[in-house]
N, C-alpha and C positions, 0 to 999 in steps of 0.2 A: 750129413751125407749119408746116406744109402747104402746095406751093405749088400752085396752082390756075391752069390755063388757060383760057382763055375758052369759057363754056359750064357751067363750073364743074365739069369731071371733073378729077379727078386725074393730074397727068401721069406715065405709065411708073415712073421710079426713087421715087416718094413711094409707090406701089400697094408697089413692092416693099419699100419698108420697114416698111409699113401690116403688110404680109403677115410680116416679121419680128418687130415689135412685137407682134404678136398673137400667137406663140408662145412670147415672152418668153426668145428667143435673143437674145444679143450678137451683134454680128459676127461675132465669132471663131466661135461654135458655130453659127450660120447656114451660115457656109460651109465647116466642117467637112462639115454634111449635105447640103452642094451640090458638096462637094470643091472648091471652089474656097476663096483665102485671105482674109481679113480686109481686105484691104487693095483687093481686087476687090469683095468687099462695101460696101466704103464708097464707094468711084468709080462703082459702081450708082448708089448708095443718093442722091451727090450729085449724080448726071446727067454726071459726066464721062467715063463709058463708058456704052454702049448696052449690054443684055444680047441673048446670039447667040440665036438660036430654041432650042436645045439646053439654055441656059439658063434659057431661060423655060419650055420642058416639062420641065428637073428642077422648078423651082420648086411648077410644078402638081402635079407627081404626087407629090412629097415632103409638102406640106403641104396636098394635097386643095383645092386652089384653081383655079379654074375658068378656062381658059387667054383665054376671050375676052374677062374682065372684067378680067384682068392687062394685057391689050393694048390694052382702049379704055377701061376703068373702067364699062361698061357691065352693069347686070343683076349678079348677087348673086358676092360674092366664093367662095364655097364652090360646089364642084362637087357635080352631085348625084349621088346612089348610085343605080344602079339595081339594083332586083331581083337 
């Protein structure tokens, strides 16, 4: 289950996992395509590290995820394509 802040958005490390489960990576291959290890995906994933900025725009741009809804859960998880 999800854990939720008040307000009802999703807090940082549940988006990020949100956003892993939806590719249907493991850990291990999540952070292969993040180059980061298994073991940093999970202390994400459990809020026991913060991810850096650099982190969070591999995220975006690896899995076309929209960096504003990653950072406040706000507005549509998919970034849009332009033209």
């Amino acid at each position: 289950m999800l854990s939720y802040i008040p307000g009802g958005e999703f807090i940082l490390n549940n988006r990020i996992k949100e956003v892993r489960l939806g590719t249907k990576l493991n850990q291990e291959a999540f952070g292969k395509r993040l180059k980061i290890t298994k073991a940093s995906i999970s202390r994400l994933e459990s809020g026991i590290n913060h991810p850096s900025d650099q982190t969070i725009s591999l995220i975006c741009s690896e899995f076309n995820i929209d960096e504003h809804w990653l950072r406040t859960g706000e507005g549509s998880p998919n970034r849009k394509l332009t033209p």
